[in-house]
N, C-alpha and C positions, 0 to 999 in steps of 0.2 A: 634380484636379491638387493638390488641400492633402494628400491623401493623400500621392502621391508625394512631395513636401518635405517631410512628417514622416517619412515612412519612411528618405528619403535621409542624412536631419539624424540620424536616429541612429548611422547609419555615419558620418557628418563627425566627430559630438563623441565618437564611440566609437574614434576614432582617435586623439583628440584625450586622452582618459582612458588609452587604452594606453601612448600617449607619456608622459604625466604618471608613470605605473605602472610603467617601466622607468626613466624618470628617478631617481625616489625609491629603488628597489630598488637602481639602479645604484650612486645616491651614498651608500646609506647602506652596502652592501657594500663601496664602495671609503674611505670612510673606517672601517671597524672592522676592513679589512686582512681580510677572507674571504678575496683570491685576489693571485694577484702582478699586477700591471699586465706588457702585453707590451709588449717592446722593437718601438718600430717600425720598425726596423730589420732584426728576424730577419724570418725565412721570412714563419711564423706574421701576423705584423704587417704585412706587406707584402699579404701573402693577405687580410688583413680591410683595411687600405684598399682594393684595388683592388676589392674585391665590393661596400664600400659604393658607392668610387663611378662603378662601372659599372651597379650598380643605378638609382642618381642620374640619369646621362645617358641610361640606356634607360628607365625605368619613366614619368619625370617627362614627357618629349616625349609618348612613348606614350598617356599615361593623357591629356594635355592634350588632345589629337588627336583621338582616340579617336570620340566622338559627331561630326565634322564629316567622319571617313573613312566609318561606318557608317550614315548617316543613318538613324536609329530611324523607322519611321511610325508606329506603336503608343506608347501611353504606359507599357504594360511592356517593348517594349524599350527604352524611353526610359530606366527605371527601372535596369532591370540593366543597361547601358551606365555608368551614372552612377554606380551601385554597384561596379563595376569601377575608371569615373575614380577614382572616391575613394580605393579602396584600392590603385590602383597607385601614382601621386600621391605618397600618405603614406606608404607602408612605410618610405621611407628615414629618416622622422624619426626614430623610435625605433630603429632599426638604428643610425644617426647616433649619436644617444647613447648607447647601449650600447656603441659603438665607441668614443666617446669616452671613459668611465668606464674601460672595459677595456683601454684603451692607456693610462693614466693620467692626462687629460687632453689629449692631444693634438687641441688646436685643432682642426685643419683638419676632422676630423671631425663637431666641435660646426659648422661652417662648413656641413657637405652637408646638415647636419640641418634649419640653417635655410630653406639654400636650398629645400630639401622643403617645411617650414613656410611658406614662402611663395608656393609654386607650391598647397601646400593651399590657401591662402586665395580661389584662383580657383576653387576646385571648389565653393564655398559654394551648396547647393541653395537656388533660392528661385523663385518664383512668376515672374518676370519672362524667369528663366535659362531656366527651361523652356519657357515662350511662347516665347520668341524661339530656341530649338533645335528647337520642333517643327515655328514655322512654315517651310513649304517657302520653297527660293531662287528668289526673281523673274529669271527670264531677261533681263528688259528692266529690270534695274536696272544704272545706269553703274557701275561700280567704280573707286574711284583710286588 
């Protein structure tokens, strides 16, 4: 099982560096004026809000879900399951802030990215996560 958590953990924080990597890229192109910021208002801009975030409301459920819809028996599909969570999860952060730099700062954007940011933070692989997603549901447990 340490396998699987080290394996996981590089998809977690290699999300987590991609983000970083467009951040930077983002900010440092938008302030030396490489490109024009889009009006959110045109077409264009309307187009890149509505795809982050319908990205956002579909990926983020989806990817949360994911392992309690498919129930893995095996620890590699446990593995690829979890490697999926992860990267549906997070796509939006960086999408998030790339939207955000390239509309010029518009808020609401840096807002979907967090919210990803913090639906990532559920996905965090660890030793406990995975014991308790492999072991099977007790029929004769009360639920409330």
């Amino acid at each position: 099982m340490n396998n699987v958590v080290r394996h996981l953990n590089w998809y977690y924080y290699g999300v987590m560096i991609l983000s970083i990597i467009a951040l930077t890229v983002m900010y440092y192109a938008f302030m030396h004026q490489w490109y024009t910021p889009l009006d959110r208002f045109t077409t264009t801009g309307m187009v890149v809000q509505y795809f982050v975030i319908f990205d956002a409301l579909i990926t983020i459920p989806l990817g949360l879900y994911l392992i309690k819809w498919r129930k893995p028996q095996t620890l590699e599909a446990y593995q690829k399951l979890a490697v999926w969570r992860i990267l549906l999860v997070s796509n939006t952060m960086p999408l998030g802030l790339i939207a955000f730099y390239w509309m010029g700062g518009y808020r609401s954007m840096m807002w979907v990215s967090a919210i990803a940011a913090i639906a990532w933070f559920f996905t965090k692989p660890t030793l406990a996560k995975v014991d308790k997603e492999m072991t099977p549901d007790d029929p004769n447990m009360p639920t409330y």
